[in-house]
C-alpha positions in Angstrom: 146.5 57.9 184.1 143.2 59.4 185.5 145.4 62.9 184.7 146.0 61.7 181.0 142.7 61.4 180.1 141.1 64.2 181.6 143.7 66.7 179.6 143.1 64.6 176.7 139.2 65.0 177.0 139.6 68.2 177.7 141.7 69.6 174.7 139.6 67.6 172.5 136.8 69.2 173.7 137.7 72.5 173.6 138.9 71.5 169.5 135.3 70.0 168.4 133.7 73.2 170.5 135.9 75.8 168.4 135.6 74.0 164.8 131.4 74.3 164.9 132.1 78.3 166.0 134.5 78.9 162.8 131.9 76.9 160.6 129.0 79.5 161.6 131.2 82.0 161.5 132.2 80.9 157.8 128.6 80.2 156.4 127.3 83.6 158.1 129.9 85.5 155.8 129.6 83.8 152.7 126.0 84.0 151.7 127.3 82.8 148.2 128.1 79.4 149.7 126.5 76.4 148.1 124.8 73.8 150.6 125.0 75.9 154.0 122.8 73.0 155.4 125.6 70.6 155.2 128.0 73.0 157.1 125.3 72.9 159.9 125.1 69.0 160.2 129.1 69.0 160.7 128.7 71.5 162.6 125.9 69.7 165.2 128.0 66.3 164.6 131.0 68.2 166.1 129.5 69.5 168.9 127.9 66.3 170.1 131.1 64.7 169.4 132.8 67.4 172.2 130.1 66.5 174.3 130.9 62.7 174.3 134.4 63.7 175.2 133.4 66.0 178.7 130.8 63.4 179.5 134.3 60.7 180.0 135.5 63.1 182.4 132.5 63.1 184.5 131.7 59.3 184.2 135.5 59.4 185.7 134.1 60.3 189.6 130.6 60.1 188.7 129.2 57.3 186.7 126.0 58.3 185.0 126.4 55.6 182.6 123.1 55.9 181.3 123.1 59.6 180.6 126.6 59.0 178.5 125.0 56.2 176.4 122.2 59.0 175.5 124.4 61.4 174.8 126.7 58.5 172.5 123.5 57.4 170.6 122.0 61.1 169.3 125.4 61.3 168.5 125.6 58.8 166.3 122.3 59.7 165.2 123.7 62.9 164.0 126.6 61.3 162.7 124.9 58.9 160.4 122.3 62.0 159.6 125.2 63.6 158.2 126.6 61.0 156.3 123.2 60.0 154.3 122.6 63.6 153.6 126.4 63.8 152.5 126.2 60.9 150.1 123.7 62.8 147.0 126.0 66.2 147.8 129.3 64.4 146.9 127.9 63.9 143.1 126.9 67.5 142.8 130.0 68.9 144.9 132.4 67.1 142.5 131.2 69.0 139.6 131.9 72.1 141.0 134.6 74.0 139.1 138.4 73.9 140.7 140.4 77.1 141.7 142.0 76.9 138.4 138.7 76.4 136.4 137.8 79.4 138.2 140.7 81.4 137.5 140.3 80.1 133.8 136.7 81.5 133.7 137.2 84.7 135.4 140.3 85.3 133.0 137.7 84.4 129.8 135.2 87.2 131.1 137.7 89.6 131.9 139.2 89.2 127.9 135.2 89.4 127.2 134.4 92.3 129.0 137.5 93.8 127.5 136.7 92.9 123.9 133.0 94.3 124.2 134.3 97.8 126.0 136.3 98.2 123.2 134.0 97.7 120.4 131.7 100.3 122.7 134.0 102.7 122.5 134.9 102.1 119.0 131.0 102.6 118.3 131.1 105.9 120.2 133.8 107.0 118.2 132.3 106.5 115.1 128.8 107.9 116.0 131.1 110.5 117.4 133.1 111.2 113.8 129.9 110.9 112.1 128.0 112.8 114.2 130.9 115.5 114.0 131.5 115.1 110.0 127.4 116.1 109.4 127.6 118.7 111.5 124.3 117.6 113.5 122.5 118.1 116.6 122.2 115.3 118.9 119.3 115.3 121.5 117.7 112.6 123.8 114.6 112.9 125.7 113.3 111.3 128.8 109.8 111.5 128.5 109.0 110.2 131.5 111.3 112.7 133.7 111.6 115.6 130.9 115.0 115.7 131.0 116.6 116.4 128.1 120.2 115.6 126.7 121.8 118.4 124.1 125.3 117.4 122.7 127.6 120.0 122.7 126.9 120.5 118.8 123.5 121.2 119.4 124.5 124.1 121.6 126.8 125.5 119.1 124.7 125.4 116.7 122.7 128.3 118.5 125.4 130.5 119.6 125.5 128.8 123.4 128.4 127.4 125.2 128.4 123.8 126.3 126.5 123.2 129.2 124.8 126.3 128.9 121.1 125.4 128.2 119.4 123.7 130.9 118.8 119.9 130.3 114.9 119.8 130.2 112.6 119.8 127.2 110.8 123.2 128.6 114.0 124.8 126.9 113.7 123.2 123.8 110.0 124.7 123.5 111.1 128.1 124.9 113.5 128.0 121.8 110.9 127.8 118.9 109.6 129.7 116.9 105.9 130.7 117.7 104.4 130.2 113.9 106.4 127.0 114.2 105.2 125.1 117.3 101.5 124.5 117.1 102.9 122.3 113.7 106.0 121.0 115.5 103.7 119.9 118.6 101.0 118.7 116.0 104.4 115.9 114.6 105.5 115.1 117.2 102.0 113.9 118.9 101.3 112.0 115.8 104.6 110.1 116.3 104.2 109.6 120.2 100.6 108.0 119.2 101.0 106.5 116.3 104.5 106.2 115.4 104.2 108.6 112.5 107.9 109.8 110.9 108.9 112.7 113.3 110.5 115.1 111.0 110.2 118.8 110.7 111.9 121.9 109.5 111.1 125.3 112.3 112.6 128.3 113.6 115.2 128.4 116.8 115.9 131.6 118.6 120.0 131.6 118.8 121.5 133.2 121.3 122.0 136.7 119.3 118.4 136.6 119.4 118.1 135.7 115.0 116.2 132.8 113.9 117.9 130.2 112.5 116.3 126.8 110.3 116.5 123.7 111.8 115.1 120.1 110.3 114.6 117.9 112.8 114.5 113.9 112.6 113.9 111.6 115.8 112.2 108.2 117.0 110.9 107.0 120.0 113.4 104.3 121.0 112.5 102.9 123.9 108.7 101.9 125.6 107.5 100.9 128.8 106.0 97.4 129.3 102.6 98.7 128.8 103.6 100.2 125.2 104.1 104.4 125.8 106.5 106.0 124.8 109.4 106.4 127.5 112.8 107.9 125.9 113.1 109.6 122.6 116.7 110.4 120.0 117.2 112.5 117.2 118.9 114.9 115.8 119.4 118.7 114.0 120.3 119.7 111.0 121.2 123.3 110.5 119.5 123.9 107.0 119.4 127.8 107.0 121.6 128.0 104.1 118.8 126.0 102.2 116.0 127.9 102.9 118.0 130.9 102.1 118.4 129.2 98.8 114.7 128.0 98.4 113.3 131.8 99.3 115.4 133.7 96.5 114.4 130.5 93.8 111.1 131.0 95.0 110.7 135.0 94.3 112.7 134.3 91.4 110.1 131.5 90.0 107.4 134.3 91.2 109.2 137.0 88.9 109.4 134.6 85.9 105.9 133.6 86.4 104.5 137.2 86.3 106.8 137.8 83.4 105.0 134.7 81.3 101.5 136.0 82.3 102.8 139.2 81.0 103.8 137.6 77.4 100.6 135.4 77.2 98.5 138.4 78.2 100.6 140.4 75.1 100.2 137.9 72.6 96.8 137.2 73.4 96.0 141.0 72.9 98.1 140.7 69.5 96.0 138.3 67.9 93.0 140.0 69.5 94.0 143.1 67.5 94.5 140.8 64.1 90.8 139.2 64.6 90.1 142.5 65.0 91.5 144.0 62.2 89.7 140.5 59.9 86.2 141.5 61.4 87.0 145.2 59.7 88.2 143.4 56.8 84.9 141.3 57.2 82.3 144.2 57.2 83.5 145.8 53.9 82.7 143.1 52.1 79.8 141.2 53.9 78.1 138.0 52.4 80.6 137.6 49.8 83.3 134.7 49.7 86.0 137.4 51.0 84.3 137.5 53.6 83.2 133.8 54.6 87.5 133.4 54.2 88.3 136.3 56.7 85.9 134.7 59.4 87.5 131.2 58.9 90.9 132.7 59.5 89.4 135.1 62.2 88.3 131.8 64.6 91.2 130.1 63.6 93.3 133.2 65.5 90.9 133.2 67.9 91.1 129.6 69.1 95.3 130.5 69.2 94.2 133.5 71.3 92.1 131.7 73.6 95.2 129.2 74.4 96.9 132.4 75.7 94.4 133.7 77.6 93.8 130.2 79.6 97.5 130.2 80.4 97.2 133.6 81.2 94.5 133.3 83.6 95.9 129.9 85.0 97.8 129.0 88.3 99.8 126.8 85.8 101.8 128.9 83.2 103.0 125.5 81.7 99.4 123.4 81.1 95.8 124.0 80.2 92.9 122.4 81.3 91.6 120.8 77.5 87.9 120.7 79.1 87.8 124.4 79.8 89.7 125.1 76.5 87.5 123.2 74.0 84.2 124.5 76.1 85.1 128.3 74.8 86.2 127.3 71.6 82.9 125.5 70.8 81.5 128.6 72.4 83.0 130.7 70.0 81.9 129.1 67.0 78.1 129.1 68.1 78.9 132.9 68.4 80.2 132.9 64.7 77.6 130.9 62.9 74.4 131.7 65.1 72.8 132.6 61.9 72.8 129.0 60.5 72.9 126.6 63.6 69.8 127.4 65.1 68.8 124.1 65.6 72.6 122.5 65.5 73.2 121.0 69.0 76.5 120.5 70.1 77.7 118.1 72.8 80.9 117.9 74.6 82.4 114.5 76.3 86.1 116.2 77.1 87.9 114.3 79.9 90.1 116.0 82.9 93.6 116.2 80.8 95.5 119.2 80.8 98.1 119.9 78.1 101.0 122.4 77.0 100.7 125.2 74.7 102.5 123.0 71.7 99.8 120.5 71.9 96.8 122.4 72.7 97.5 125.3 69.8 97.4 122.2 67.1 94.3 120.4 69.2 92.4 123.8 69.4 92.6 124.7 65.5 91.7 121.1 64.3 88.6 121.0 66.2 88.0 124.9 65.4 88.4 123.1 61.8 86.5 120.2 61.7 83.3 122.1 63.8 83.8 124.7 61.6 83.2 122.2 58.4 80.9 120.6 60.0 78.5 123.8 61.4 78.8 124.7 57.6 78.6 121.8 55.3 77.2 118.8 57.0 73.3 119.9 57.7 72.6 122.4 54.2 68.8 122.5 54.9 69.4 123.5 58.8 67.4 120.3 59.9 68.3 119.3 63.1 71.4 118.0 63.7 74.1 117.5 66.8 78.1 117.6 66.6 80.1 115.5 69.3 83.4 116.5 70.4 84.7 114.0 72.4 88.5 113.3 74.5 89.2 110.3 75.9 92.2 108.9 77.8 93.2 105.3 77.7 95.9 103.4 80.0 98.8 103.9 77.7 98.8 107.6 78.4 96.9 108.2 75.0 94.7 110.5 74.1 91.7 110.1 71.3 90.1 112.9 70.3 86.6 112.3 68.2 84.8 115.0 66.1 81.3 113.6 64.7 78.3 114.5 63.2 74.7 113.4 62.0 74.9 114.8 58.7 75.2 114.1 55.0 78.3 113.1 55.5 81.3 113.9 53.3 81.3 114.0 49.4 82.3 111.0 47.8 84.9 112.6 45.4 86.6 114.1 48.5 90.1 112.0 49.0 91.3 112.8 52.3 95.3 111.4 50.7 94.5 114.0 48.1 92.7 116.7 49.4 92.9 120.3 48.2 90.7 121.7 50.3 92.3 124.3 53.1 91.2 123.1 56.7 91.9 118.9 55.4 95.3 120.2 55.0 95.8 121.9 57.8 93.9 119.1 59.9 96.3 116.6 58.8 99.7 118.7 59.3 98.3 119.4 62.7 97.8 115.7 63.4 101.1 114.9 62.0 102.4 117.7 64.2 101.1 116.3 67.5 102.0 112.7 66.3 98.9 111.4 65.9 97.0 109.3 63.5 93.9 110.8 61.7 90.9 108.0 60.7 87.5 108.8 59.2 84.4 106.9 59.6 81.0 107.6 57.3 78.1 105.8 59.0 75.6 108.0 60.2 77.2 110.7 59.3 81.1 112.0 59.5 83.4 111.1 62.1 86.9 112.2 62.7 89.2 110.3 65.0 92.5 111.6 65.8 94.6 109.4 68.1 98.0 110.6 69.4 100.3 110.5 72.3 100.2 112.2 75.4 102.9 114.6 76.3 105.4 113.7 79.5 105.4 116.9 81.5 
C-alpha cells in the first residue's frame, strides 16, 4: 500500500512539474498570445499542486504535518487566485474568434488583397498604355536623396539605352542646355517654394550630341511633416517638331511684316508725291479759289498719308495708336492755316485706343474736315478762339469722337439732311462708313459728335 502511493505521488508529480515547463515554453514562443498572465497563474497553481503531491511521500516516514498544511494553504491560495482572476477573462476569452472564424477572415483578406493587387496592376497598365500612347517622359525625384527615376521612354527619347543614364538629378542638369537652365532652375524654385505650375520648354543634349526641345510638366507630390518638399513626378514631352514649326512661321510672319512696312512705306511716298504735285498746282495760282480747293484736297491726302506712315513706323502693322495719329494731323493743319489761326488754340482729349487702317483712314479725314471748317469758317475776325477734339471710350466698347468750337457757329440755312457743301458730305459717308451716328449741337458754338462702334481685332 505504502508502494502504491509513493508511485502514485510520484508520477503525478513529475506530470504537474512538466505541464508548468510546456506552459512557459508556450507563452515564451508566442508573443502574440492574449493574457500570458493567466498562463502563469496555471502555471504557479500546477507547480504547487506537484508540491502537495511529494510532500505525501515525505509525511509517509516523516511527519512534518505542519510544513504540509503550509504548503496545502498557499496552494489553495494560488488556486482560488487563479480562479477570481479567471472569472472577468472567460467573458472576454469567449469572444475571441474560432479556428473557423479565423480561417473565414484570413480567406476574406486574402480575396481582398487579391482584388486590390489587381486593380494595382490594372492602374499600372493603363498609366503604362497612356504613358506609352503620348509618347512621354516619365521622371521621379527624391529630393531628399537626389536620386532620380527616368522611364525607359525618357531615355529613348535622347538616343540612350535603358538603364544607361545614371539615376541622380546631377544628370538631368548635366543634360541642359546652358541658355536654358538659369530659367529652368528659376521654375522650378518658384514651384518648390511656392507651389507655382512647374512647366517649361528647354534644350537636352541627346546622345549624338544635337539639341532636342523638351516641355516639361511636374508637381511636388509628396511633403515631409514639417511641409518641404520631399519627392517630385512629371513628365517630357518631345516637342521639337513644334518649335521647328513655330521658327519657320515666325521668319515667315518676319518676312510678311517687312513686306507690309514696305507697301505702307510705298504708298505713303505715293500720296506724298500727289500732295506734292497739289502744292505745285497750288503755287500757280496763289490766293485764288483754285487754290484754297488744291490745299483742302492736299491735307485730306495728307491725313491718308500719315495713316501709312504710323503703320509704317509701328511695331504693329495691323493698328494705330489714335492719340499719336490725331496729334500730327492737328499738327498739320496748324502748318497749313498758320496765316489765319494765330490766336486759334487747339486742344486735344484723345484717349489710349488704337485702331486699323479701315477705321482710322475715315476718322483721320473727318476730323481733317471738320478742323479744317472750323480753322476757316468759325472765327472770321481771327478773335480768339479754341477747337476741341476729343475721343472717348465707354464700357460697351464704343467710341465718341467730339469736334467743337467757340465760334459763330453754323449758318442757319445750312441743313446737314441736305447739305451741298463738299466736306458735310464726305463727313457723313465717312460716319456712315465706320457705322456711326453723326449729331450736331449749336450752343456756344458748333459741336460735332460722331459715335460709332469699336472694331473687334
Amino acid at each position: 500500500m505504502v508502494g502504491l502511493h509513493v508511485a502514485s505521488d510520484t508520477l503525478i508529480a513529475i506530470a504537474y512539474f512538466s505541464i508548468p515547463l510546456a506552459l512557459i515554453h508556450f507563452v515564451r514562443q508566442r508573443k502574440d498570445l492574449p493574457y500570458p498572465w493567466l498562463f502563469q497563474l496555471f502555471g504557479a497553481f500546477i507547480i504547487a499542486c506537484g508540491l502537495t503531491h511529494v510532500m505525501e511521500i515525505w509525511t509517509l516516514w516523516h511527519p512534518i504535518y505542519w510544513v504540509s498544511g503550509v504548503l496545502k494553504a498557499s496552494t489553495a491560495i494560488i488556486s482560488l487566485t487563479t480562479a477570481i482572476a479567471l472569472i472577468p477573462v472567460l467573458p472576454q476569452a469567449l469572444c475571441l474568434p474560432s479556428r473557423q472564424e479565423l480561417e473565414q477572415a484570413k480567406a476574406e483578406l486574402e480575396k481582398r488583397v487579391t482584388e486590390r493587387t489587381q486593380a494595382l496592376q490594372l492602374s499600372e497598365e493603363r498609366l503604362q498604355m497612356a504613358l506609352a500612347g503620348s509618347r512621354d517622359g516619365l521622371w521621379d525625384w527624391d529630393i531628399t536623396t537626389g536620386e532620380v527615376f527616368f522611364s525607359p521612354r525618357w531615355e529613348e527619347m535622347l538616343g540612350y539605352e535603358v538603364g544607361e543614364l545614371p539615376g541622380h538629378v546631377s544628370t538631368w542638369e548635366r543634360l541642359i542646355h546652358p541658355e536654358d537652365k538659369p530659367g529652368v532652375m528659376k521654375v522650378l524654385a518658384k514651384h518648390l517654394q511656392n507651389g507655382e505650375p512647374y512647366t517649361y520648354d528647354y534644350r537636352f543634349l541627346t546622345k549624338s550630341g544635337e539639341w532636342t526641345w523638351m516641355a516639361t510638366y511636374g508637381q511636388v507630390v509628396k511633403f515631409s511633416h514639417t511641409g518641404e518638399p520631399e519627392r517630385m513626378s512629371g513628365t517630357h514631352k518631345d516637342i521639337s517638331a513644334r518649335k521647328l514649326a513655330e521658327k519657320k512661321l515666325s521668319e515667315s510672319l518676319a518676312e510678311k511684316n517687312v513686306m507690309l512696312q514696305e507697301i505702307h512705306h510705298r504708298v505713303k511716298n505715293n500720296l506724298q508725291v500727289i500732295c506734292s504735285l497739289l502744292n505745285l498746282q497750288t503755287q500757280t495760282n496763289p490766293g485764288s479759289k483754285i487754290a484754297e480747293i488744291m490745299q483742302e484736297s492736299q491735307n485730306r491726302v495728307k491725313s491718308m498719308a500719315l495713316v501709312h506712315e504710323n503703320l509704317y513706323l509701328s511695331q504693329n502693322l495691323s493698328k494705330i495708336s489714335l492719340e499719336t495719329y490725331v496729334k500730327e494731323l492737328t499738327n498739320n493743319l496748324i502748318r497749313s492755316y498758320r496765316s489765319k489761326i494765330s490766336r486759334i488754340k487747339i486742344t486735344l482729349a484723345i484717349a489710349s485706343i488704337s485702331l486699323d487702317i479701315d477705321t482710322a483712314i475715315p476718322c483721320g479725314l473727318i476730323i481733317n474736315e471738320l478742323v479744317s471748317n472750323a480753322l476757316k469758317y468759325a472765327f472770321p475776325d481771327q478773335d480768339c478762339g479754341e477747337i476741341k477734339v476729343k475721343v472717348t471710350q465707354d464700357s460697351q466698347q464704343s467710341i465718341t469722337l467730339t469736334i467743337a468750337d467757340n465760334g459763330i457757329g453754323l449758318p442757319h440755312k445750312v441743313n446737314l439732311e441736305q447739305t451741298q457743301t463738299l466736306g458735310l458730305r464726305m463727313v457723313k459717308t465717312l460716319t456712315r462708313q465706320i457705322s456711326g451716328t453723326l449729331t450736331i449741337s449749336q450752343e456756344a458754338g458748333t459741336s460735332f459728335n460722331i459715335h460709332f462702334p469699336q472694331p473687334s481685332y
